[in-house]
N, CA, C and O atoms as a GROMACS GRO file, in nm:
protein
  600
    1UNK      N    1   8.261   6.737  11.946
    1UNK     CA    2   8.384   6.719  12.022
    1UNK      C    3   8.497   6.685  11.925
    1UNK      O    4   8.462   6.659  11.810
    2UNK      N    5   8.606   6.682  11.950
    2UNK     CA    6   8.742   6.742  11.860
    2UNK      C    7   8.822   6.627  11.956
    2UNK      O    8   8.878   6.676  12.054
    3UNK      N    9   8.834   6.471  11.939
    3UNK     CA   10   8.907   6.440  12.030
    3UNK      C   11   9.050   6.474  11.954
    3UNK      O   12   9.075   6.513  11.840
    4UNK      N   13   9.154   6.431  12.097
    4UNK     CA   14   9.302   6.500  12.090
    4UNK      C   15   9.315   6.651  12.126
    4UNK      O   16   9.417   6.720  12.116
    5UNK      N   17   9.189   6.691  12.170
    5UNK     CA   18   9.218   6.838  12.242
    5UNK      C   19   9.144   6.818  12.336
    5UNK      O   20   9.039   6.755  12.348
    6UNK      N   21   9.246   6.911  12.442
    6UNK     CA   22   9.183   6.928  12.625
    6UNK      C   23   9.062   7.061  12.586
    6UNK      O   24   9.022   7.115  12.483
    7UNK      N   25   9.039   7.070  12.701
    7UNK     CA   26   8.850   7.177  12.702
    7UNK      C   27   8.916   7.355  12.664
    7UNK      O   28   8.850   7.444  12.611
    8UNK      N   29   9.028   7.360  12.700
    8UNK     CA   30   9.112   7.457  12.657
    8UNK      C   31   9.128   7.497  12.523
    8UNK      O   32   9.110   7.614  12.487
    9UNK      N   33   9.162   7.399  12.443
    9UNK     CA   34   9.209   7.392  12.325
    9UNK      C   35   9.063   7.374  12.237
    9UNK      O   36   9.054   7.445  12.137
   10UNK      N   37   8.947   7.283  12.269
   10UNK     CA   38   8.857   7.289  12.181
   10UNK      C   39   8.798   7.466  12.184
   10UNK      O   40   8.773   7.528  12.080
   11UNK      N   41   8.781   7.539  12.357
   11UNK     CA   42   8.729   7.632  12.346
   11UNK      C   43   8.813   7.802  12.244
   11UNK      O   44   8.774   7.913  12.209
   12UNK      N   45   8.903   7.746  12.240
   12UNK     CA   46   9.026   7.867  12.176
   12UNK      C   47   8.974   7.802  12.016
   12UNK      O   48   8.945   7.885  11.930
   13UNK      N   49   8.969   7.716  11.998
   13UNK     CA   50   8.957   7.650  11.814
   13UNK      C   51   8.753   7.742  11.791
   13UNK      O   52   8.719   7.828  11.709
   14UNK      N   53   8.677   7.680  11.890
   14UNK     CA   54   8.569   7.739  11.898
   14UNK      C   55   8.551   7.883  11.835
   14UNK      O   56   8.510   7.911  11.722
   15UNK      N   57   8.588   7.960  11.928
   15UNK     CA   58   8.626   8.111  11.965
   15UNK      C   59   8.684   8.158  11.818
   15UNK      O   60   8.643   8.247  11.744
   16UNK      N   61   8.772   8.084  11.805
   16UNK     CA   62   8.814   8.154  11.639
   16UNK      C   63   8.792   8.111  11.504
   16UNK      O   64   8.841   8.152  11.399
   17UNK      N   65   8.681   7.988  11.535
   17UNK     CA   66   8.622   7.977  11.397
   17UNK      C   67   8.453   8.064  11.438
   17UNK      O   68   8.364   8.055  11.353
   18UNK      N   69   8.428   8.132  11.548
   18UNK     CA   70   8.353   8.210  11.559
   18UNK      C   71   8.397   8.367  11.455
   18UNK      O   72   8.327   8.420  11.368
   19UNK      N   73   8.534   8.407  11.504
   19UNK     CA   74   8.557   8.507  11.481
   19UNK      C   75   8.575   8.502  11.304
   19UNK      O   76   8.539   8.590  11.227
   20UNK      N   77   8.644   8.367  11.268
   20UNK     CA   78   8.683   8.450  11.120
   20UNK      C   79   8.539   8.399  11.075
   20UNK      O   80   8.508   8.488  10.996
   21UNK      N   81   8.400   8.280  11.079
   21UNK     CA   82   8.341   8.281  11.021
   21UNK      C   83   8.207   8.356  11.055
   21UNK      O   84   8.107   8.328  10.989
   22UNK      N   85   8.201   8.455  11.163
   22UNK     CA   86   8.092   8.514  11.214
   22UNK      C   87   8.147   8.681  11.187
   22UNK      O   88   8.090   8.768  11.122
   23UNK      N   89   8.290   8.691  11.269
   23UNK     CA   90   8.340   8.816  11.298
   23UNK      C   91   8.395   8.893  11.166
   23UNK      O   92   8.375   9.003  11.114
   24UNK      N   93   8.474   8.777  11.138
   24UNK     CA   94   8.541   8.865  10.978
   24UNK      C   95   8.469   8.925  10.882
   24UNK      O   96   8.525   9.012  10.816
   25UNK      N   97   8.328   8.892  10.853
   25UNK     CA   98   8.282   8.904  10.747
   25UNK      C   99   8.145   9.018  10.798
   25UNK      O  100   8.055   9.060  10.725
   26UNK      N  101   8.166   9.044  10.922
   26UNK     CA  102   8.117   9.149  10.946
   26UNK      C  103   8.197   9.295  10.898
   26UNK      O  104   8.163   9.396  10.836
   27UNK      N  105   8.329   9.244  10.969
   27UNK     CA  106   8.446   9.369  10.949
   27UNK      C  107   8.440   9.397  10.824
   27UNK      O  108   8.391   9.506  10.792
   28UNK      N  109   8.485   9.312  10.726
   28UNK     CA  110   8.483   9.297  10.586
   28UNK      C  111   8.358   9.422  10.535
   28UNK      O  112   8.389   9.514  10.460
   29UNK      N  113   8.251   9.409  10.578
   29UNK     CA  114   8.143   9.530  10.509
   29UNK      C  115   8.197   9.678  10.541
   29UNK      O  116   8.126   9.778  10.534
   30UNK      N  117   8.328   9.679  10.574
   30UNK     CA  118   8.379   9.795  10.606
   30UNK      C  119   8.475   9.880  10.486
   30UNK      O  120   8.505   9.999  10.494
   31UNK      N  121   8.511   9.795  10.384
   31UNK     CA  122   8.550   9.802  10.264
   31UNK      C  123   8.509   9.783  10.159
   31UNK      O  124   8.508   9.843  10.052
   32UNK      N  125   8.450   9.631  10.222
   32UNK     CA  126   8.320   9.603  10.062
   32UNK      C  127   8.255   9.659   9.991
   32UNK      O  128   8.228   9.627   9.875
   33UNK      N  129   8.216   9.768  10.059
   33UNK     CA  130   8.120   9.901  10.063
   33UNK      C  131   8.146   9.985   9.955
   33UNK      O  132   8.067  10.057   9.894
   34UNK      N  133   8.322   9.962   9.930
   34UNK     CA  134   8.394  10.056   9.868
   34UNK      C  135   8.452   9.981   9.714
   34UNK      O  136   8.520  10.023   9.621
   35UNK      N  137   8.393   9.863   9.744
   35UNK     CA  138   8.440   9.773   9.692
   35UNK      C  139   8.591   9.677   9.668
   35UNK      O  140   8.610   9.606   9.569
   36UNK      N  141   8.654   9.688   9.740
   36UNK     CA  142   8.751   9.648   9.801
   36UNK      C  143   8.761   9.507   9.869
   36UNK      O  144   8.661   9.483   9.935
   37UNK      N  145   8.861   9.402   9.870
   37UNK     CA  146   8.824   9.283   9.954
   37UNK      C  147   8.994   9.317  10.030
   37UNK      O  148   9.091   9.385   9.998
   38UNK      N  149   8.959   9.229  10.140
   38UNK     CA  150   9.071   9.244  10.264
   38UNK      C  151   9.229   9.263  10.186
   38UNK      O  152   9.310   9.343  10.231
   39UNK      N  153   9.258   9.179  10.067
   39UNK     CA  154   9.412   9.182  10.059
   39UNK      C  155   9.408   9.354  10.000
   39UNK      O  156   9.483   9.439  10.048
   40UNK      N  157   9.333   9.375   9.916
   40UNK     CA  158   9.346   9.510   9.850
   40UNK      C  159   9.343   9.626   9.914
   40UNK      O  160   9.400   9.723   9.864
   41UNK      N  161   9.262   9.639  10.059
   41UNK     CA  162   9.250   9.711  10.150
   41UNK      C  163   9.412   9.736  10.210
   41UNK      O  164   9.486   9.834  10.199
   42UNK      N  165   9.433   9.591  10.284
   42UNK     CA  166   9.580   9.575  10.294
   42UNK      C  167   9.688   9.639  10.235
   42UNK      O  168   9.767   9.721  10.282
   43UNK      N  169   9.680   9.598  10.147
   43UNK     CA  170   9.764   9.684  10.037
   43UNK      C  171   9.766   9.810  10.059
   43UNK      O  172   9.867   9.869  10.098
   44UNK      N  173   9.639   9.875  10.033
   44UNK     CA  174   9.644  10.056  10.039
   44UNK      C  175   9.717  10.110  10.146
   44UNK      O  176   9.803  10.198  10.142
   45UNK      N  177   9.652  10.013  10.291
   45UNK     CA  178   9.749  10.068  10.399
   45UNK      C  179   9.910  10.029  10.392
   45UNK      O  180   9.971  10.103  10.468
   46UNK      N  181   9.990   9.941  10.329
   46UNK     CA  182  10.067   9.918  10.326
   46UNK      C  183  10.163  10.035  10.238
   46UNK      O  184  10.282  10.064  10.250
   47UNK      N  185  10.074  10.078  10.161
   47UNK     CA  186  10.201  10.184  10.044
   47UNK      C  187  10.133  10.269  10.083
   47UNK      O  188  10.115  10.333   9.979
   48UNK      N  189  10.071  10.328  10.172
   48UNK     CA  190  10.019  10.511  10.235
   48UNK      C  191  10.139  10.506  10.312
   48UNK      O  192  10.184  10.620  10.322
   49UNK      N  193  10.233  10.396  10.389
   49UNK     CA  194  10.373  10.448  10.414
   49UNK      C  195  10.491  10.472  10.330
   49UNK      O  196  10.601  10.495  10.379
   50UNK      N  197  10.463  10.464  10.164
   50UNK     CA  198  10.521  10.458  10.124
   50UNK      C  199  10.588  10.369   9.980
   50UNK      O  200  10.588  10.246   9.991
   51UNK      N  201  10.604  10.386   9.943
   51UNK     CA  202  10.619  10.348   9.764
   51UNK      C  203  10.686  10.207   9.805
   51UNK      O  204  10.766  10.209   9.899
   52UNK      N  205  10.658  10.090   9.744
   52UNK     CA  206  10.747   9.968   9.800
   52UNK      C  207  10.768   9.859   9.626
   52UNK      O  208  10.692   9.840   9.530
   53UNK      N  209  10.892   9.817   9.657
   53UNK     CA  210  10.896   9.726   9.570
   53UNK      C  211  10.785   9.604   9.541
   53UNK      O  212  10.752   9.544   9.644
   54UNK      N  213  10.727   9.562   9.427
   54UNK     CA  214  10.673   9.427   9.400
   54UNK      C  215  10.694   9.305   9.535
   54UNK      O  216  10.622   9.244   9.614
   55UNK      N  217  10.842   9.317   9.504
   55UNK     CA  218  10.858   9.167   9.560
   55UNK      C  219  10.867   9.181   9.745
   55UNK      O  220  10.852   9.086   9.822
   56UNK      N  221  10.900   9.354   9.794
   56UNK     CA  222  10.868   9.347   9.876
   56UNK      C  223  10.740   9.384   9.947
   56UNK      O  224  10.723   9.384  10.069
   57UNK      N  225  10.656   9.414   9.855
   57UNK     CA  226  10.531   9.454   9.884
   57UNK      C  227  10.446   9.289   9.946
   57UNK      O  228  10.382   9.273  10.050
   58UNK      N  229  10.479   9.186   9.834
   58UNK     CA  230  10.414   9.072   9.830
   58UNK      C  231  10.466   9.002   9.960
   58UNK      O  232  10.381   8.930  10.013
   59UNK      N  233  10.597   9.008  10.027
   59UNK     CA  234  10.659   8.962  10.115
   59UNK      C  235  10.559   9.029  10.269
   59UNK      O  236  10.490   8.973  10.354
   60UNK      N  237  10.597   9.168  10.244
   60UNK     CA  238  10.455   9.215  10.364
   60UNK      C  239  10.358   9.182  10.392
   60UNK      O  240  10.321   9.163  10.507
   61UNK      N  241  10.290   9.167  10.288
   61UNK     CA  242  10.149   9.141  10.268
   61UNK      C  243  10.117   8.957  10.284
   61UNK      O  244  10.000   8.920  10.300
   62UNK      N  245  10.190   8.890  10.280
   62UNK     CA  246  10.189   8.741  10.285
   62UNK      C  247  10.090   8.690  10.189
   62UNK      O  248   9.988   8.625  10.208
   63UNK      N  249  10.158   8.745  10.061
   63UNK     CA  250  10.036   8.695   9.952
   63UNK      C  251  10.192   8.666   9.807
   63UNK      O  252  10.307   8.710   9.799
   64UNK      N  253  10.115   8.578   9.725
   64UNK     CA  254  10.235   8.520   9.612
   64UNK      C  255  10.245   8.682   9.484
   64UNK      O  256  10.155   8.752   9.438
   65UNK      N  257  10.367   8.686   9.469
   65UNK     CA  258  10.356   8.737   9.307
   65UNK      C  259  10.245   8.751   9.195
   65UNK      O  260  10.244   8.840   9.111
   66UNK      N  261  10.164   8.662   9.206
   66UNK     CA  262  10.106   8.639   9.160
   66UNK      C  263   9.976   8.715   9.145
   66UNK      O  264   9.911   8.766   9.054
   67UNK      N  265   9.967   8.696   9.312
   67UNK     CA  266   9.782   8.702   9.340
   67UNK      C  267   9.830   8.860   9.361
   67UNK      O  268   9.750   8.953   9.358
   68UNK      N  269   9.987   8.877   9.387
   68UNK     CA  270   9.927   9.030   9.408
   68UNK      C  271   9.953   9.110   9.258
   68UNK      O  272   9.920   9.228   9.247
   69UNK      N  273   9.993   9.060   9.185
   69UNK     CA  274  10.022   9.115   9.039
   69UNK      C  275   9.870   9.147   8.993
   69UNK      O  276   9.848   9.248   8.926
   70UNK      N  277   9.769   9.061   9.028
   70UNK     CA  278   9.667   9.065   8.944
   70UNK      C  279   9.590   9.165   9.055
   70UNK      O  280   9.512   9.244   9.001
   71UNK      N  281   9.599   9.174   9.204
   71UNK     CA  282   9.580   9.296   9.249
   71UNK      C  283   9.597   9.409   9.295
   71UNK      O  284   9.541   9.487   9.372
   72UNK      N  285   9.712   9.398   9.214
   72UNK     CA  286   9.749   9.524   9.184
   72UNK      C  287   9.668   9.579   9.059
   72UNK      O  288   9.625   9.693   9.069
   73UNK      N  289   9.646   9.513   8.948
   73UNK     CA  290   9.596   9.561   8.850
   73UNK      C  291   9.493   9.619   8.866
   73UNK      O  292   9.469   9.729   8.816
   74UNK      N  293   9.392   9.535   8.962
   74UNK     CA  294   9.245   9.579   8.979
   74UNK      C  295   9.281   9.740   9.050
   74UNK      O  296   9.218   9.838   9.011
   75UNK      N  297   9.382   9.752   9.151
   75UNK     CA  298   9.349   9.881   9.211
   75UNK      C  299   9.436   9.972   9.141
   75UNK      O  300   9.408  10.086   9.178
   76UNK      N  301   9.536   9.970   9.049
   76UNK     CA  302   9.606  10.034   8.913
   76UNK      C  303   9.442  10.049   8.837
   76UNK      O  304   9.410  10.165   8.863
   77UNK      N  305   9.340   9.990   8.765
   77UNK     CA  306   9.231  10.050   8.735
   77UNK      C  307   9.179  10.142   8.767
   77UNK      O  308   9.172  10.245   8.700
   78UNK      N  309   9.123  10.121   8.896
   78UNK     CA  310   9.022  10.210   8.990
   78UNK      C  311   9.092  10.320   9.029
   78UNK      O  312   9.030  10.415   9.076
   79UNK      N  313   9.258  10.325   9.014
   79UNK     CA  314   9.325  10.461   9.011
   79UNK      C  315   9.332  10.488   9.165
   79UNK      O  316   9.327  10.606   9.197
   80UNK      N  317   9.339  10.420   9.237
   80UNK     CA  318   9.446  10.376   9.368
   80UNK      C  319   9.598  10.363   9.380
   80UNK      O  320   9.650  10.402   9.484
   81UNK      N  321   9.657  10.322   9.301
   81UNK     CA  322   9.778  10.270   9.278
   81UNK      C  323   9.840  10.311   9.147
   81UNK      O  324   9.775  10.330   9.045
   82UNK      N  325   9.972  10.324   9.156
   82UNK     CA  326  10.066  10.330   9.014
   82UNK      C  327  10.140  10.224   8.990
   82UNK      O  328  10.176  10.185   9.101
   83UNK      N  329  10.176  10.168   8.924
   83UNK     CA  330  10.307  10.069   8.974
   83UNK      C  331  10.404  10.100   8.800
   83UNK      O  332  10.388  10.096   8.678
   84UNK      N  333  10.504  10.131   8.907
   84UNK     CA  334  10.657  10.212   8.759
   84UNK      C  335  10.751  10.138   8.756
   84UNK      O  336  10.755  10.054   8.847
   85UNK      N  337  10.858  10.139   8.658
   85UNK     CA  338  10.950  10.052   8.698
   85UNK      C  339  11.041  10.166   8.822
   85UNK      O  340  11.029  10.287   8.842
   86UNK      N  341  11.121  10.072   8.878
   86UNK     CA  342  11.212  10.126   8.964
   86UNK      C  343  11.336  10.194   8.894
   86UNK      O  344  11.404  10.142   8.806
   87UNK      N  345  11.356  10.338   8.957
   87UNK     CA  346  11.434  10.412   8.888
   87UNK      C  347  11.599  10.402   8.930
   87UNK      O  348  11.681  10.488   8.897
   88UNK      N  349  11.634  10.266   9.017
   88UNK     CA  350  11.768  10.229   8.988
   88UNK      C  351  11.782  10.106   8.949
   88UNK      O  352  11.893  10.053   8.943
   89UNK      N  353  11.634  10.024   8.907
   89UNK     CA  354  11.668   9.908   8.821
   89UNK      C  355  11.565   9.883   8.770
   89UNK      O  356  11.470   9.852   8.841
   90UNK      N  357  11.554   9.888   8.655
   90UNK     CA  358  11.402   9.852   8.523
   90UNK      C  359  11.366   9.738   8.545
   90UNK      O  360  11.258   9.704   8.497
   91UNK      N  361  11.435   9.652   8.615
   91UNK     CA  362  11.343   9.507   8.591
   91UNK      C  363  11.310   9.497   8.700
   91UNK      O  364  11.272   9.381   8.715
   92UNK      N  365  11.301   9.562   8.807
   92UNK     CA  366  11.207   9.592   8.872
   92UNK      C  367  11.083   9.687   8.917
   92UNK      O  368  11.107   9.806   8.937
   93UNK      N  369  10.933   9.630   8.935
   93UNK     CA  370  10.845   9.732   8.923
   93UNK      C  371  10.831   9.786   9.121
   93UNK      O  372  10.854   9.722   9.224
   94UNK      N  373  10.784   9.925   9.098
   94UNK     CA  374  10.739   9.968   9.212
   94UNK      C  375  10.632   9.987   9.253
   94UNK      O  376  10.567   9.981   9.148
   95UNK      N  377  10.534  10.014   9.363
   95UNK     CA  378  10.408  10.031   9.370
   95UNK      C  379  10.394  10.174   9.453
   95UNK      O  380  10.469  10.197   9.548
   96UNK      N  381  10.321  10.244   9.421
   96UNK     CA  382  10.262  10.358   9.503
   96UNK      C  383  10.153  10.423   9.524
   96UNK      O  384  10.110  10.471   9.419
   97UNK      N  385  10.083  10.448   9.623
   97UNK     CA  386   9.932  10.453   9.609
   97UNK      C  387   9.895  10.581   9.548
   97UNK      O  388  10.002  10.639   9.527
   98UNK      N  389   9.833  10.628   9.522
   98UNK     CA  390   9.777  10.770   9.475
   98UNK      C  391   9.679  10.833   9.548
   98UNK      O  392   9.598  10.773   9.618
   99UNK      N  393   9.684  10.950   9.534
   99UNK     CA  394   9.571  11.056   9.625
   99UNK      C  395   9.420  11.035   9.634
   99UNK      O  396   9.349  11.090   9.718
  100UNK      N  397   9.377  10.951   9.542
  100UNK     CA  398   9.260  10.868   9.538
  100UNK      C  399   9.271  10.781   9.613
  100UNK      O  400   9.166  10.759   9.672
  101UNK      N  401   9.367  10.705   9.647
  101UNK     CA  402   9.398  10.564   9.729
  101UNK      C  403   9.432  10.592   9.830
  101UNK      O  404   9.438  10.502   9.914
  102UNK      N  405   9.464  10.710   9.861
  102UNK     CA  406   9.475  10.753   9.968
  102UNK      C  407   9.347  10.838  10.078
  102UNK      O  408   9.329  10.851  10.200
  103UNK      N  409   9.286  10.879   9.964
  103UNK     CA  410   9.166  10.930  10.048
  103UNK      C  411   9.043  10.853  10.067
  103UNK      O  412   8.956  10.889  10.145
  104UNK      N  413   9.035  10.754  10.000
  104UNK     CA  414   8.990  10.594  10.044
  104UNK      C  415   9.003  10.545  10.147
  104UNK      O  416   8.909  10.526  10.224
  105UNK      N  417   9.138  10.510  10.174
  105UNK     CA  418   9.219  10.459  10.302
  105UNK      C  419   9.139  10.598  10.438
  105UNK      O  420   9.120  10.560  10.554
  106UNK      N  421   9.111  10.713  10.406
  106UNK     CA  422   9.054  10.807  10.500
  106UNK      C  423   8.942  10.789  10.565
  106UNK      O  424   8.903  10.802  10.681
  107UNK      N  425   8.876  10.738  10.409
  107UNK     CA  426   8.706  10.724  10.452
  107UNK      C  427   8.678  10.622  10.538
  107UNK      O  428   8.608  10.625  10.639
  108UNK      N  429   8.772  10.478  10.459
  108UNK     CA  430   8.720  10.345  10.548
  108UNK      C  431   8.841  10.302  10.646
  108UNK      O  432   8.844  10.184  10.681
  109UNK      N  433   8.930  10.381  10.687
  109UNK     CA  434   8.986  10.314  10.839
  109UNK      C  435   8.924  10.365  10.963
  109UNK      O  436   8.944  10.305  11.069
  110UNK      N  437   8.835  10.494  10.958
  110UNK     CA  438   8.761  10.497  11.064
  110UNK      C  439   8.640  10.367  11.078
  110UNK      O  440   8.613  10.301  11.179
  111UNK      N  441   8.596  10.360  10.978
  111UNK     CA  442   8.480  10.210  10.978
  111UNK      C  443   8.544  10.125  11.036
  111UNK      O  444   8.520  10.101  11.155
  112UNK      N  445   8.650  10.050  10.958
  112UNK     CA  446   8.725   9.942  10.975
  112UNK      C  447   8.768   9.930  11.146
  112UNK      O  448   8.736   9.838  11.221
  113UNK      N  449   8.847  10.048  11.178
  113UNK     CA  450   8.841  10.058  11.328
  113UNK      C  451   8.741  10.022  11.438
  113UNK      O  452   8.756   9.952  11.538
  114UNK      N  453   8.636  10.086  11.393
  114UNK     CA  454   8.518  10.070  11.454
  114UNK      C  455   8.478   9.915  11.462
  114UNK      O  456   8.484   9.846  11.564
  115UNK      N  457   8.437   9.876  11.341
  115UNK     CA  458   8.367   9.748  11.332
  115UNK      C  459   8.480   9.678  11.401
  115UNK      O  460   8.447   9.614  11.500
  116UNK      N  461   8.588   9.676  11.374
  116UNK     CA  462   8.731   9.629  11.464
  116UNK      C  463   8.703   9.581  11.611
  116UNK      O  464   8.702   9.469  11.662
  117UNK      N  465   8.682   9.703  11.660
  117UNK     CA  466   8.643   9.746  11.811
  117UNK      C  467   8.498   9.644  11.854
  117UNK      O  468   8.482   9.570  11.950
  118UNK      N  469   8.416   9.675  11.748
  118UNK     CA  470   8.282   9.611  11.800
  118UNK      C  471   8.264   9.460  11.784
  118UNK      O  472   8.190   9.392  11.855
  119UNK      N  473   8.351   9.408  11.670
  119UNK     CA  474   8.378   9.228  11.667
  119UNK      C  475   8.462   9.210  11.790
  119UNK      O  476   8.418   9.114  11.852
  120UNK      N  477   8.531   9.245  11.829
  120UNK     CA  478   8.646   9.187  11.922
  120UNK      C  479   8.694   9.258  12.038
  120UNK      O  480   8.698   9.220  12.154
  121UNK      N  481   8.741   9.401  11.972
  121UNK     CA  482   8.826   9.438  12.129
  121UNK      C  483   8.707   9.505  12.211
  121UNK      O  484   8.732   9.528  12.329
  122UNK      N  485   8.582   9.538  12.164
  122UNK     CA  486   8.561   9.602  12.309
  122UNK      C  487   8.497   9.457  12.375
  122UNK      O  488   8.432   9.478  12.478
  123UNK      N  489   8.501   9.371  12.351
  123UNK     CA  490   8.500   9.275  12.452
  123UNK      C  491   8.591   9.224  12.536
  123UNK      O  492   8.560   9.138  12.618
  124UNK      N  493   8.688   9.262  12.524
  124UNK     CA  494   8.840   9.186  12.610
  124UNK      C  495   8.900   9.299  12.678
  124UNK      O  496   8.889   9.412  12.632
  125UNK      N  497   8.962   9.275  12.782
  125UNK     CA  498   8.980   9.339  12.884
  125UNK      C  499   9.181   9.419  12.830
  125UNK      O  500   9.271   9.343  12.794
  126UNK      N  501   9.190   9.490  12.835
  126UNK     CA  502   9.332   9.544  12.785
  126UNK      C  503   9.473   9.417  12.817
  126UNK      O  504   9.581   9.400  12.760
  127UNK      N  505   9.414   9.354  12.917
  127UNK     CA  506   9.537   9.224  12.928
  127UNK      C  507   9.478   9.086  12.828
  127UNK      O  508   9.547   9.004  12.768
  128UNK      N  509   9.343   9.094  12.833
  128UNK     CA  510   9.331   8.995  12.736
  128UNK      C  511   9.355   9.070  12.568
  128UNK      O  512   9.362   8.989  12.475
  129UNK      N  513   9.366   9.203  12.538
  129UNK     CA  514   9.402   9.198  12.424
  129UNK      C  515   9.541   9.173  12.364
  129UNK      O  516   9.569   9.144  12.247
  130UNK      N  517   9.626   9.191  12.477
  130UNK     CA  518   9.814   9.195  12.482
  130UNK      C  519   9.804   9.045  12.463
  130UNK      O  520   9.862   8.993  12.367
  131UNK      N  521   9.727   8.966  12.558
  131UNK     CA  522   9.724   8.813  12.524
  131UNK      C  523   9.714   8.723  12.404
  131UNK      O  524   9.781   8.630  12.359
  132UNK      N  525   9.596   8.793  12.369
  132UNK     CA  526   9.595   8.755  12.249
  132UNK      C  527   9.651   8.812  12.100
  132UNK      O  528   9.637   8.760  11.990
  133UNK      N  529   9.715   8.929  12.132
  133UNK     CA  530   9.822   8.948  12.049
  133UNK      C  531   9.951   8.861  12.054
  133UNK      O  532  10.024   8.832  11.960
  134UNK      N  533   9.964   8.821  12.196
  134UNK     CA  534  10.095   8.756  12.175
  134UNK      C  535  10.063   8.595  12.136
  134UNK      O  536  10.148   8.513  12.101
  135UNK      N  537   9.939   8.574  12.150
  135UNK     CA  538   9.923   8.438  12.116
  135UNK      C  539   9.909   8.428  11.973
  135UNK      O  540   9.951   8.330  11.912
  136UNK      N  541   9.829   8.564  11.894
  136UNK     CA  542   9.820   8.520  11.724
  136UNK      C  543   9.968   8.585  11.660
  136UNK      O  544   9.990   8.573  11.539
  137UNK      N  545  10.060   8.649  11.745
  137UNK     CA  546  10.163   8.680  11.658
  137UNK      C  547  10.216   8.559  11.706
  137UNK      O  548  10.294   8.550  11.611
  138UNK      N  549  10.247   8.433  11.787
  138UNK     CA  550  10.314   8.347  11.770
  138UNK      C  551  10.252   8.270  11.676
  138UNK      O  552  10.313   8.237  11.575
  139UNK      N  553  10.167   8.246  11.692
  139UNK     CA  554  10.054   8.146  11.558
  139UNK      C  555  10.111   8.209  11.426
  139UNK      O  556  10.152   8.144  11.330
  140UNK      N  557  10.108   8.332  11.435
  140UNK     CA  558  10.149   8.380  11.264
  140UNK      C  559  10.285   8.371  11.217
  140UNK      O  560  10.309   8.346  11.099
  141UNK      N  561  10.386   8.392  11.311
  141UNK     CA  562  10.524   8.364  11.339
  141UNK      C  563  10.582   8.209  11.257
  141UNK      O  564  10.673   8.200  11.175
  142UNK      N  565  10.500   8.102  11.308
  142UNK     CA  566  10.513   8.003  11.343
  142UNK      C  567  10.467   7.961  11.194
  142UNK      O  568  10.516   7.870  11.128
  143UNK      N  569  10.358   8.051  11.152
  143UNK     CA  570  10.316   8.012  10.979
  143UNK      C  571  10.386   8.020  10.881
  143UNK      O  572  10.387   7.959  10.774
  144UNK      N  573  10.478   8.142  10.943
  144UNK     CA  574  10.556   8.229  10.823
  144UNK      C  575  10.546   8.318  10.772
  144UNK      O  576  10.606   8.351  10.670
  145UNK      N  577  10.439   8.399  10.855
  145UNK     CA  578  10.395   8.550  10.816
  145UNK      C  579  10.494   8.580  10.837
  145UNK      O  580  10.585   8.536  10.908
  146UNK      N  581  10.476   8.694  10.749
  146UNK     CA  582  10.555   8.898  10.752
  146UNK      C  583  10.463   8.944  10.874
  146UNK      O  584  10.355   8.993  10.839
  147UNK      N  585  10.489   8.937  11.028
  147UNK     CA  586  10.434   9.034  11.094
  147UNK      C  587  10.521   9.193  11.126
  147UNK      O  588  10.632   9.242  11.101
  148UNK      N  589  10.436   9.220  11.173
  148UNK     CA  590  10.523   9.387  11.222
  148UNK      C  591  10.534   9.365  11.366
  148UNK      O  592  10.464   9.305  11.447
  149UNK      N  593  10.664   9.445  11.376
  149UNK     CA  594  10.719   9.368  11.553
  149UNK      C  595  10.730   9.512  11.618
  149UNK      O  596  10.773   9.615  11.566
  150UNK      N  597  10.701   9.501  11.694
  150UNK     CA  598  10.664   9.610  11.824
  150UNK      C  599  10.702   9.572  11.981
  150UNK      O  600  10.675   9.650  12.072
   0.00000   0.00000   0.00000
């Protein structure tokens, strides 16, 4: 028991330390596979729309300069990614995925979908999934994520 929370609140805290420590790491074998971990996956889908600055790449992605500098490198290796300087200002770098990183992103978003579907949504009813979208985009809102608004 969790005192300072009503039966509401312990069962919602429940429910989602089910999901990220039962559910996530199921999903997760959906890339792993490929060798890939969640931010790097992220990433790929993030520049298959398109070539993005460093600093706004890291801003999307809700990860530091840092952590994404160094993964970027790993998927600049494996020949996923380019990253150039920007061709209206050198001191800034750009990122863009490559046709390898792109046909990656082919193989494992049907998985990812799937396992998606089978942790979570095909259990919830189409109003409980709107629900709980609007409940983790306020939670993420409220953190300081970069969400995408729809």
């Amino acid at each position: 028991m969790i005192d300072g929370l009503d039966a509401d609140e312990r069962r919602a805290w429940q429910g989602l330390l089910a999901v990220m420590l039962v559910g996530i790491p199921q999903v997760e074998r959906a890339f792993r596979a490929h060798g890939l971990v969640q931010i790097e996956y992220g990433l790929l889908n993030v520049l298959d729309a398109g070539p993005r600055r460093l600093s706004e790449l890291a801003g999307q992605t809700n990860v530091s300069l840092s952590r994404l500098s160094h993964r970027m490198s790993k998927l600049a290796e494996r020949g996923y990614v380019r990253v150039r300087p920007d061709g209206c200002d050198g001191r800034v770098s750009v990122a863009e995925i490559t046709d390898d990183g792109r046909a990656l992103i082919e193989v494992i978003a049907p998985v990812y979908a799937r396992a998606l579907r089978e942790v979570l949504f095909d259990h919830l009813t189409p109003e409980q999934t709107a629900a709980l979208a609007d409940a983790m985009q306020a939670v993420g809102t409220n953190l300081g994520a970069c969400l995408e608004e729809h």
